[in-house]
C-alpha positions in Angstrom: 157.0 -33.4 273.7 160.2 -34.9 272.1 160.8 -35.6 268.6 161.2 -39.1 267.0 164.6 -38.3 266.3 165.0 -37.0 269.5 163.6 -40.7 271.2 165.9 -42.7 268.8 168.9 -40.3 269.7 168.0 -41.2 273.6 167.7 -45.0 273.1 170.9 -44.8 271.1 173.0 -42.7 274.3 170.9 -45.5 276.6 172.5 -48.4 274.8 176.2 -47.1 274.9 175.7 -45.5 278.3 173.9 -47.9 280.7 176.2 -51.0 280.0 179.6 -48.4 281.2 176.7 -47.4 284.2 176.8 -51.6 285.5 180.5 -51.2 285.8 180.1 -47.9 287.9 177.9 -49.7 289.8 180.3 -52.9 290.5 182.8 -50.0 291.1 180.8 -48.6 294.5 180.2 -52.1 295.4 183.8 -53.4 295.6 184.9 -49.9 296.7 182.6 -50.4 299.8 183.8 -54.0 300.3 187.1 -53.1 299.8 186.7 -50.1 302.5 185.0 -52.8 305.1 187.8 -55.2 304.5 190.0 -52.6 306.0 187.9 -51.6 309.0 187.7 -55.0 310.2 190.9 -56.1 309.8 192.1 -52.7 312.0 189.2 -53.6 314.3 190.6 -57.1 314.7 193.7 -55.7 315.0 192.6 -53.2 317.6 190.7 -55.7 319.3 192.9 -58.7 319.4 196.0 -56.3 320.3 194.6 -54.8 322.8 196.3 -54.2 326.9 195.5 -57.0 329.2 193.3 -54.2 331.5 191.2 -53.7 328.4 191.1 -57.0 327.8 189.3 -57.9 331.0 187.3 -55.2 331.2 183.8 -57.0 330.7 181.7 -55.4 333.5 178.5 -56.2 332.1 177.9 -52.6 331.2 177.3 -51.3 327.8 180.4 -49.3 326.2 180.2 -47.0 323.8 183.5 -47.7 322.4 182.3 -51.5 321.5 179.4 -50.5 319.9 181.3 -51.0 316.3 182.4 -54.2 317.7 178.8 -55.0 318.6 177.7 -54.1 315.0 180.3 -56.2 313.4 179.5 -59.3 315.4 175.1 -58.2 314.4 176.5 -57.9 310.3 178.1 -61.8 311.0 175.2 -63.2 312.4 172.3 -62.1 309.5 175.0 -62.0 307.1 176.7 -65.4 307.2 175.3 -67.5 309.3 172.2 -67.1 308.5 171.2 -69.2 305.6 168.3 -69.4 303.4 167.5 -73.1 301.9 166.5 -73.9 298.5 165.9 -77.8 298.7 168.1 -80.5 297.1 170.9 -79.8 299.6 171.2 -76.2 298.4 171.9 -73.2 300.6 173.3 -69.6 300.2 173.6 -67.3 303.2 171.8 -64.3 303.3 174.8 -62.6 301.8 174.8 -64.2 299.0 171.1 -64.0 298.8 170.9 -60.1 299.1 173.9 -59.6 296.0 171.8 -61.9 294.0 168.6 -60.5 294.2 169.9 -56.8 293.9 172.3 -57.8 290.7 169.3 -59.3 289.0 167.2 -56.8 290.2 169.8 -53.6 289.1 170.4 -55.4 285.6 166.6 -55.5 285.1 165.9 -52.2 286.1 168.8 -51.1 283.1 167.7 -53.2 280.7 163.9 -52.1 280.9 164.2 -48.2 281.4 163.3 -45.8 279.2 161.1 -48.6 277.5 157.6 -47.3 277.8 155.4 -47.0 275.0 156.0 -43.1 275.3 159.4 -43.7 275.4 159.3 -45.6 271.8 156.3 -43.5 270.4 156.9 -42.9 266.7 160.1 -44.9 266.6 160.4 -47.5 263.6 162.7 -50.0 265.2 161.6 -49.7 268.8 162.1 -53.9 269.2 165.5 -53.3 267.7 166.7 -50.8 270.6 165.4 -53.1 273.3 167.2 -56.3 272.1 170.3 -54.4 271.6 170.0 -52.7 275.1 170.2 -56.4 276.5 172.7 -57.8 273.9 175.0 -54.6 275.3 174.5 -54.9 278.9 174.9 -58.6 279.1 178.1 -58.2 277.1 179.5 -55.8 279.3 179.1 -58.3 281.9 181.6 -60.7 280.9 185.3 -59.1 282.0 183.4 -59.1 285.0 182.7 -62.9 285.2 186.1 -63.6 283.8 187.8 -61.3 286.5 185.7 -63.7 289.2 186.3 -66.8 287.8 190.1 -66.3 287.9 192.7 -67.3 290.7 194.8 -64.1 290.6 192.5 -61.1 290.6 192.5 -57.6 291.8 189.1 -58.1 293.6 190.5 -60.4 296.0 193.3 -58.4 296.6 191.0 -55.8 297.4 188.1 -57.6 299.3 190.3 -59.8 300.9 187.9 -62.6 299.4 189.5 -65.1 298.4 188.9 -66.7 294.4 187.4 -69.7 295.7 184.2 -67.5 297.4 184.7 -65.7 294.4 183.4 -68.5 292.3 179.9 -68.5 294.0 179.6 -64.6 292.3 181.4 -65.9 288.9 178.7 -68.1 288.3 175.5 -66.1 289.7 177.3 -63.1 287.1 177.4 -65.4 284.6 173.7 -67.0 285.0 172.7 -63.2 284.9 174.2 -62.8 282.1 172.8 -66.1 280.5 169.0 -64.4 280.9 169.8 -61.0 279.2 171.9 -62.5 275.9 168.3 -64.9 275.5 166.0 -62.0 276.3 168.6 -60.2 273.6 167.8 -63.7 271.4 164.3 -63.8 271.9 163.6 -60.2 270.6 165.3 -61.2 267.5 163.8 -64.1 266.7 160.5 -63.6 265.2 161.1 -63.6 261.2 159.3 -59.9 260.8 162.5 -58.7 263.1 165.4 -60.6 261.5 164.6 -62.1 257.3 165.7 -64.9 257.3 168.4 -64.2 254.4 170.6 -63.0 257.7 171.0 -66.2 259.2 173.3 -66.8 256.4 175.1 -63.8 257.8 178.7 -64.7 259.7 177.8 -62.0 262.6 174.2 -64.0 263.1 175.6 -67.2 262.8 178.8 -66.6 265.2 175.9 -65.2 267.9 174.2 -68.3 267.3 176.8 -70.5 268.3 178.4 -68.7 270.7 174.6 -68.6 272.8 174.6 -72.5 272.3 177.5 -73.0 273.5 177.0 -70.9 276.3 173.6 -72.4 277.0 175.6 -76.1 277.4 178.1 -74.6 279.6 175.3 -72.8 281.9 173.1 -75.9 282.6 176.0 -78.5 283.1 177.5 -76.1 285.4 174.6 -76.9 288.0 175.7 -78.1 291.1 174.4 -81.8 290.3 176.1 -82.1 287.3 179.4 -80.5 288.6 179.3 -83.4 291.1 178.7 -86.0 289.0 181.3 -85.6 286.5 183.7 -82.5 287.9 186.4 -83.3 286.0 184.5 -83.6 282.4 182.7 -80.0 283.8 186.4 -78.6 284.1 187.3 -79.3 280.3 183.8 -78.7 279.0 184.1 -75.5 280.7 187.2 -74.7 279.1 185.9 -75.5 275.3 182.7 -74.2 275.9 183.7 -70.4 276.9 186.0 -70.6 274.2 183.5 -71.4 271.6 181.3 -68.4 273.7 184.0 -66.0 273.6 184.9 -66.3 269.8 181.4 -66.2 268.6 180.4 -63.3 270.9 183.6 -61.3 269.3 182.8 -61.4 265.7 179.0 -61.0 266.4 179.8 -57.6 268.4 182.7 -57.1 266.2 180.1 -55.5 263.6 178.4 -53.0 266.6 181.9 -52.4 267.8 181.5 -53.9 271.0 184.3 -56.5 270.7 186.8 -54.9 273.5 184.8 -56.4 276.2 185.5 -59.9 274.9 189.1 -58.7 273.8 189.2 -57.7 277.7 188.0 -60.9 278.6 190.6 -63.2 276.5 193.1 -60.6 278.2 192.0 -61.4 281.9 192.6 -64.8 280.9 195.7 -64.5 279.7 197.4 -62.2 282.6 196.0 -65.6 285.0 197.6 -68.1 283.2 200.7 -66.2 282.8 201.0 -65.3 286.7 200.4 -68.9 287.3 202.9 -70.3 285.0 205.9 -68.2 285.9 205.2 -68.7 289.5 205.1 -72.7 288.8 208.6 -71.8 286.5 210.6 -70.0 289.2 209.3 -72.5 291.6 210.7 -75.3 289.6 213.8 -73.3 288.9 214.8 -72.3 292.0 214.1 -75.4 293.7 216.5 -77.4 290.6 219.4 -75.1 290.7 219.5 -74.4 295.0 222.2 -76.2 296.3 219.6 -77.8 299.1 217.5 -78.9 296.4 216.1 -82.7 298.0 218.3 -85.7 296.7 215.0 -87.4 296.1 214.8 -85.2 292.6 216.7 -86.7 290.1 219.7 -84.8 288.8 219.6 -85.9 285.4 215.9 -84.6 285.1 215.3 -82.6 282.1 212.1 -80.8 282.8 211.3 -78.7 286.1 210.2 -81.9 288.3 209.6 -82.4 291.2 209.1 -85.8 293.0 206.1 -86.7 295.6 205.5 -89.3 297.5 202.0 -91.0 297.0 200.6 -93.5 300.2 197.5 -95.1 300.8 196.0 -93.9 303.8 192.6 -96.1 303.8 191.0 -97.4 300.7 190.0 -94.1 299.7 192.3 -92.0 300.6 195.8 -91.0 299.8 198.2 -88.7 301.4 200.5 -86.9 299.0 203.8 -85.3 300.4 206.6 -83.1 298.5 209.8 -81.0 299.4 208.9 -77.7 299.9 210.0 -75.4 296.5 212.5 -73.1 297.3 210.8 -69.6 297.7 207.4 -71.4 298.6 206.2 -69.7 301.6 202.6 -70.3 302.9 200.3 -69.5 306.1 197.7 -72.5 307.7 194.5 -72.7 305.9 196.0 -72.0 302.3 195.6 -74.1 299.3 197.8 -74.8 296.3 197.7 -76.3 292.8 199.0 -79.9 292.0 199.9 -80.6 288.6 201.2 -84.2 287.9 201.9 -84.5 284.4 202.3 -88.9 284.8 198.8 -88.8 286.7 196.9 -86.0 284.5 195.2 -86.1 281.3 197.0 -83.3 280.0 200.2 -82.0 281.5 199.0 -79.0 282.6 196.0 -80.2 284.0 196.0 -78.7 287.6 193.9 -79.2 290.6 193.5 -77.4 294.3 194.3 -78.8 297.2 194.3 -77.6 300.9 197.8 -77.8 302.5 198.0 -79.9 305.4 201.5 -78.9 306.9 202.8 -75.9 308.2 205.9 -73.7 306.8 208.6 -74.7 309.2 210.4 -70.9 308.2 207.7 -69.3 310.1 209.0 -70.6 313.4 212.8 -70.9 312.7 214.0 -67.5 314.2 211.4 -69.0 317.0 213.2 -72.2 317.4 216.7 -70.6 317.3 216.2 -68.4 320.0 214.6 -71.9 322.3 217.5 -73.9 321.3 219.7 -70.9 322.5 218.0 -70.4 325.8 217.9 -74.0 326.5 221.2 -74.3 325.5 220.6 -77.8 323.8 221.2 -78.3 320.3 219.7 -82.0 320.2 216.3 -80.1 320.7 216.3 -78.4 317.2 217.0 -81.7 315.7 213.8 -82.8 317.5 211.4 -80.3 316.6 212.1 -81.3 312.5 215.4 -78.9 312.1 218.0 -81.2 312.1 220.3 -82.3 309.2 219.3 -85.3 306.0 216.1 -86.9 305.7 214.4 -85.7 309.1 215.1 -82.2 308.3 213.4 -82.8 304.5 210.5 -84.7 306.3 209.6 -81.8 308.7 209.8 -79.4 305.9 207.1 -80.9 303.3 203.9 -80.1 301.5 202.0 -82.4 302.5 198.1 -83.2 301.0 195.3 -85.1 302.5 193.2 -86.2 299.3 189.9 -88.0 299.3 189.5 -90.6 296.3 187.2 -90.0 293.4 186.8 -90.3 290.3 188.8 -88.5 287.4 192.6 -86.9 288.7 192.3 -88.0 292.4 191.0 -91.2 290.9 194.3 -92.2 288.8 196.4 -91.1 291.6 194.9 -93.6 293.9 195.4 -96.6 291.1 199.0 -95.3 291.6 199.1 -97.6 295.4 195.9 -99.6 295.3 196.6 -103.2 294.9 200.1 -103.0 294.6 202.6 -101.1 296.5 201.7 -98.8 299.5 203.6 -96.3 298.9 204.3 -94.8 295.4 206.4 -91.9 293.7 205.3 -89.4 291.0 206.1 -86.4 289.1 204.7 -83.5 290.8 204.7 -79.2 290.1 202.9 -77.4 292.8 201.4 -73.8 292.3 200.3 -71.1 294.8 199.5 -70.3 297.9 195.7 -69.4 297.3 193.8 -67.6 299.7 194.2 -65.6 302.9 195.2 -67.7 305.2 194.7 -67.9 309.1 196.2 -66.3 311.7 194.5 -67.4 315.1 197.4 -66.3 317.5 196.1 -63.7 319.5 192.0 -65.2 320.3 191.6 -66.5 323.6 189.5 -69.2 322.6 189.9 -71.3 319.5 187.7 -73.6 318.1 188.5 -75.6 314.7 186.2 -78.6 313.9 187.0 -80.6 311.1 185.3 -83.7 309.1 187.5 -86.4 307.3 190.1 -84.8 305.0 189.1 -81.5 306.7 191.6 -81.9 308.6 194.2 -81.0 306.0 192.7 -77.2 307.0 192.4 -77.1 310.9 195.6 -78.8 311.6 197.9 -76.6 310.0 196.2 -73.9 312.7 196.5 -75.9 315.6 200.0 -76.5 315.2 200.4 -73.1 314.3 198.9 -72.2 317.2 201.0 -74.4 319.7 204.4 -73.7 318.1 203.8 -69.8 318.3 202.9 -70.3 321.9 205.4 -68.8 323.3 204.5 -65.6 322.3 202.8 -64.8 325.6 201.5 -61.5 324.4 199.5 -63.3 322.0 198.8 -66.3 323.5 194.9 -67.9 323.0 194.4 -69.6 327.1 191.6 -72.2 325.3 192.3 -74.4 322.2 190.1 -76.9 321.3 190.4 -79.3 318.1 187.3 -81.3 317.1 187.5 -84.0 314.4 184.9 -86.6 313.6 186.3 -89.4 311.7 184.4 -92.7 310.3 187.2 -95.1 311.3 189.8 -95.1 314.1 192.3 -95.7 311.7 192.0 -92.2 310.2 194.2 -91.2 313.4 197.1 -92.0 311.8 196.7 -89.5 309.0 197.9 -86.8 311.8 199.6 -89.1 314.2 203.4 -87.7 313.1 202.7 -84.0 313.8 200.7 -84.5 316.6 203.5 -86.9 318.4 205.9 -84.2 317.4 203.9 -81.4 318.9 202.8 -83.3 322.2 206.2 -81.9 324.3 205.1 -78.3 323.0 201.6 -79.1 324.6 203.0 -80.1 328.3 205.1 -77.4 328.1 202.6 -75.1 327.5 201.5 -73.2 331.0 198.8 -70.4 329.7 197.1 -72.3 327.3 194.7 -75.0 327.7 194.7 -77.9 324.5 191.9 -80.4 323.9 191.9 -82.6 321.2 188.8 -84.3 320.6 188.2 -87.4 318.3 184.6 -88.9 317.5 184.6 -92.0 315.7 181.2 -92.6 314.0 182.2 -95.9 312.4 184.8 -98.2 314.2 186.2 -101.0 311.7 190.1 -101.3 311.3 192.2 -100.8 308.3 196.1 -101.1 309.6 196.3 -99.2 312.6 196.0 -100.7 316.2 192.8 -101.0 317.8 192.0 -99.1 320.8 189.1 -99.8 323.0 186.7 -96.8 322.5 184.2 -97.8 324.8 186.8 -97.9 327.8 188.2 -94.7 326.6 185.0 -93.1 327.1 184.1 -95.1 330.9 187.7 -94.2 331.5 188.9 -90.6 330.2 191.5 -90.3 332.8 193.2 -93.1 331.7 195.2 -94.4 329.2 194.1 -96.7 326.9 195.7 -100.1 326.0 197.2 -101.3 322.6 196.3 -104.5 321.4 200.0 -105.9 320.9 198.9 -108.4 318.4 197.6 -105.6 315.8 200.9 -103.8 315.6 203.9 -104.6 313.9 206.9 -105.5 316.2 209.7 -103.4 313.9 207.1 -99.9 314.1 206.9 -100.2 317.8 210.9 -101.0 317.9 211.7 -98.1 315.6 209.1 -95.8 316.2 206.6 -96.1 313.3 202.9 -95.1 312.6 201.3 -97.6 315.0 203.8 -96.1 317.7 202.4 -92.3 316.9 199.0 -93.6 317.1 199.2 -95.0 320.0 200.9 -92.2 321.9 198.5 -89.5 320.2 195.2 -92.1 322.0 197.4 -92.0 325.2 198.2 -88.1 325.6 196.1 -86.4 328.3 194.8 -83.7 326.2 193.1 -86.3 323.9 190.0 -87.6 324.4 188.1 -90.3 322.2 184.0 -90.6 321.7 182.1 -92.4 319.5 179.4 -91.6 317.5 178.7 -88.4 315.8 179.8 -85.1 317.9 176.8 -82.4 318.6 178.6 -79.7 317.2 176.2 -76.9 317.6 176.4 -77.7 321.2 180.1 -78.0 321.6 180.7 -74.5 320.1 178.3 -73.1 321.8 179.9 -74.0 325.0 183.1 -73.0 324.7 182.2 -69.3 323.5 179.7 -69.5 326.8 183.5 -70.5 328.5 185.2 -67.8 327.1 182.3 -65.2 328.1 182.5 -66.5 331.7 186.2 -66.4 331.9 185.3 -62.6 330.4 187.9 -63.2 327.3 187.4 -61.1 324.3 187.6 -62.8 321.1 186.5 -66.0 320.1 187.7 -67.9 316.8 185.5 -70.6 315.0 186.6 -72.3 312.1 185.2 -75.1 310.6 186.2 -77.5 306.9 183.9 -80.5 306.2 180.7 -81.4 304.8 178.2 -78.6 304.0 175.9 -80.4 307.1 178.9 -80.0 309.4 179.4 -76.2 308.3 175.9 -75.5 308.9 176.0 -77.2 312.8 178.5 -75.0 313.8 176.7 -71.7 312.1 173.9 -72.8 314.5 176.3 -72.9 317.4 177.9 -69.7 316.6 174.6 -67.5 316.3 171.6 -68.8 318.2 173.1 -68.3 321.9 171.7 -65.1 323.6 174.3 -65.0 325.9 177.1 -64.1 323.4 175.2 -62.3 320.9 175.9 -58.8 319.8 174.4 -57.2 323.3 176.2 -59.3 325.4 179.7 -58.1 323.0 178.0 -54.5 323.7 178.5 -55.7 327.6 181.6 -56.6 327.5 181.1 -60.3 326.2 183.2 -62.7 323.4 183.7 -61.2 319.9 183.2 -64.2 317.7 185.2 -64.3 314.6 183.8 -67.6 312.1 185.6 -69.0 309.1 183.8 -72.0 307.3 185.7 -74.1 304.6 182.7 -76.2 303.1 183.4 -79.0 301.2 181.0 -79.2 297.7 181.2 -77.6 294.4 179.2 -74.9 295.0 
């Protein structure tokens, strides 16, 4: 039987070694997501690459060699589209279920080992051990939550995850954490453990503070009260963790445990830093370029930028600026707006979804068309040409929903008064992966309201890389529900440019489909929705009255409107669309036209997301046995609107 001294010399290796073991832990873990981000992307690479023979090949008989295929599609299924509800309009997929049990589950398991009454026989400060365990542990957590709460992290890079899923494991970290430093508290808290005379102690005090503060922070980070008042959560946030972070280092400071905090202060700092240069050379290069847009004024003496604000409906705004010179980015990724005019603070900054495409992806495209068709007038057409059409074809443009706070202001900017409105604008990013949907041979994107500013970018993406026969999808389907017909507008330009594309296109069948669940008008032409749906063959008619005489001479908004409603591969319903049904259909298509890969991806409301999970998992027919036959691969990629 061990010594006392020998017991206290254990709990004191415990307590230095088992907050070190969590980080071994989170080690294995990102290793292993990091090694399955790399098989799936060669799988999908494999897969979507593949010979047209292979490609065919469904015979209905199970293959050996698509039994990791089969697997992959199983994981997807449990994993993320399956969902486990909460109440109060709260859901986490089983994903995210499983990491939070087992994080909670493996920090409990460190913090109470080795704490039997055998364990502690004999020893005098046996309480003292156990509360220090937990103060360590929970400490050691916090690099971690800091690395997961940033926008330019190594675990992303690694993963593949992108920070914004991130943020889902930032905060379930950091509510872990939240638990341990008041178990840590508690333990303490009796007077018989800690005299009072200590409380007059700066190391007390600081821990004190720094728990308060982090108990604010972790109860008005709940979803309700993010959605309430987001902006006011941003800034508290900000105060709060500082206030955390400077108590916790001069509590630990005295047990010498202040270089996780230190670490934690440096995470910070190496974000912010990435993110202003990349704002910096932005600005720069975009000042000094010789094609930097006449709309920026020369005599400017800070690195601005200027947007153009317009009032789409009452409550929402589209937001459009020249492209920064060296700004590159693929459909589906976001970037940072900072408007120093609009903002509280001048480096307030906020993510938005891009709505446009990079016109650089598809110049080498373009050139070789233009060449082959031997018509210059054509690149002039397609947004290439010289002056103000070339600028307007090569844009960031933003779709932004009005609330309160930044987006808020920036609406005040056109409401009652002028239309159209310019501001003072930085941009920063690209953020996350992006989407590269060439190559499926169906693809499905469904979109609610401003959603849109995510699945359009891939559709025209999709049509102007058409011509890549190789990796040419056959079935492309867009599916956006919209309260008003007037919303149409929003995409009415691109769309109008991209129609020629979409007759042209031989291999590839489009359908756009629009379902209006509310019909009132704001500015744009009303078009008969009930005729469009007795008549889907023909063409709707314009109601001459409701347009304006110089946009239909010249070619305006009402124009685009009404020759996106008129295009054959549009169809208009009203009502709300059964999503769960539509998907489900077209990966049934896909399997009977014995395609291979299936792509289904999704931005709206957290209902909308979870109607097309439902389509995408509960058919038998294209389920993992039928991919071990031969059948679909189904490939989903949900952009939920919320806070969560």
């Amino acid at each position: 039987m061990s010594t006392v001294e020998e017991r206290e010399e254990r709990q004191i290796l415990i307590n230095d070694l088992y907050p070190i073991q969590t980080w071994y832990a989170w080690a294995a873990v990102i290793g292993l997501a990091t090694l399955v981000n790399v098989l799936s992307r060669l799988i999908s690479l494999v897969n979507r690459y593949a010979s047209s023979k292979t490609k065919n090949a469904g015979t209905g008989r199970p293959a050996l060699w698509r039994v990791p295929l089969a697997l992959a599609n199983a994981w997807r299924v449990v994993a993320y589209r399956s969902t486990v509800n909460f109440g109060w309009g709260y859901t986490m997929n089983v994903l995210e279920f499983f990491l939070t049990v087992s994080y909670l589950s493996a920090i409990l398991a460190w913090a109470f080992a080795h704490s039997s009454p055998a364990d502690f026989e004999g020893v005098e400060y046996a309480a003292d051990f156990m509360a220090n365990r937990m103060g360590t542990i929970a400490t050691a957590q916090f690099p971690l939550v800091t690395v997961l709460g940033t926008k330019n992290n190594i675990i992303s890079f690694l993963t593949g995850v992108g920070h914004d899923k991130l943020n889902y494991l930032h905060r379930m970290t950091a509510r872990v954490a939240f638990l341990m430093l008041w178990m840590h508290a508690g333990r303490w808290m009796p007077p018989s453990l800690l005299p009072s005379i200590w409380y007059e102690t700066v190391w007390v005090r600081t821990g004190v503070l720094g728990l308060v503060a982090f108990t604010i922070l972790t109860f008005t980070s709940i979803r309700p009260a993010r959605e309430k008042a987001y902006e006011w959560f941003l800034w508290g946030h900000f105060a709060l963790v500082f206030i955390f972070l400077v108590g916790g280092y001069f509590h630990t400071k005295r047990c010498l445990y202040d270089p996780w905090i230190i670490a934690c202060f440096a995470i910070w700092a190496f974000d912010r830093l990435v993110r202003v240069l990349r704002v910096s050379y932005f600005s720069l290069a975009s000042r000094f370029s010789k094609s930097h847009p006449p709309s920026a004024p020369s005599s400017a003496t800070s690195f601005e930028t200027r947007a153009t604000v317009e009032l789409l409906t009452p409550h929402h705004v589209s937001l459009r600026l020249q492209r920064p010179r060296g700004f590159h980015w693929a459909p589906g990724q976001t970037a940072y707006l900072m408007a120093p005019g609009v903002s509280v603070l001048p480096w307030e900054a906020h993510p938005f979804t891009i709505g446009s495409v990079d016109e650089s992806r598809y110049a080498d495209s373009d050139a070789r068309a233009v060449e082959e068709e031997g018509d210059a007038s054509s690149m002039e057409k397609k947004g290439h040409g010289d002056g103000e059409e070339k600028g307007a074809a090569d844009e960031l443009v933003f779709i932004i929903g009005l609330m309160q706070g930044f987006t808020g202001r920036l609406g005040k900017r056109v409401l009652g008064g002028e239309s159209r409105r310019h501001v003072t604008a930085l941009t920063e990013g690209p953020y996350g992966d992006g989407e590269d949907v060439i190559g499926y041979d169906t693809v499905v994107l469904v979109a609610g309201g401003t959603g849109v500013a995510w699945t359009l970018p891939l559709l025209v993406d999709t049509i102007r890389r058409g011509n890549s026969k190789s990796r040419q999808c056959h079935r492309l389907v867009f599916i956006w529900a919209i309260k008003e017909q007037d919303h149409v507008s929003w995409i009415a330009d691109p769309l109008t440019r991209l129609l020629p594309q979409i007759r042209a296109l031989t291999d590839m069948d489009v359908s756009i489909r629009l379902f209006i669940t509310r019909n009132r008008n704001f500015s744009t032409p009303n078009v008969d929705v009930a005729g469009l749906e007795q008549n889907a063959g023909a063409s709707p008619s314009a109601t001459p009255d409701t347009m304006d005489a110089k946009s239909l001479e010249e070619g305006g908004p009402c124009q685009d409107v009404d020759a996106v409603l008129r295009a054959p591969c549009v169809q208009v319903s009203s009502g709300r669309p059964e999503v769960a049904g539509l998907v489900g259909a077209e990966i049934d298509g896909c399997r009977e036209r014995r395609g291979k890969n299936v792509f289904v991806g999704v931005c709206g409301s957290a209902s909308l997301a979870e109607a097309v999970r439902v389509g995408a998992r509960v058919n038998p027919l294209w389920g993992p046995n039928s991919v071990l036959r031969g059948g679909p691969n189904v490939v989903l990629k949900v952009e939920s609107f919320g806070y969560a």
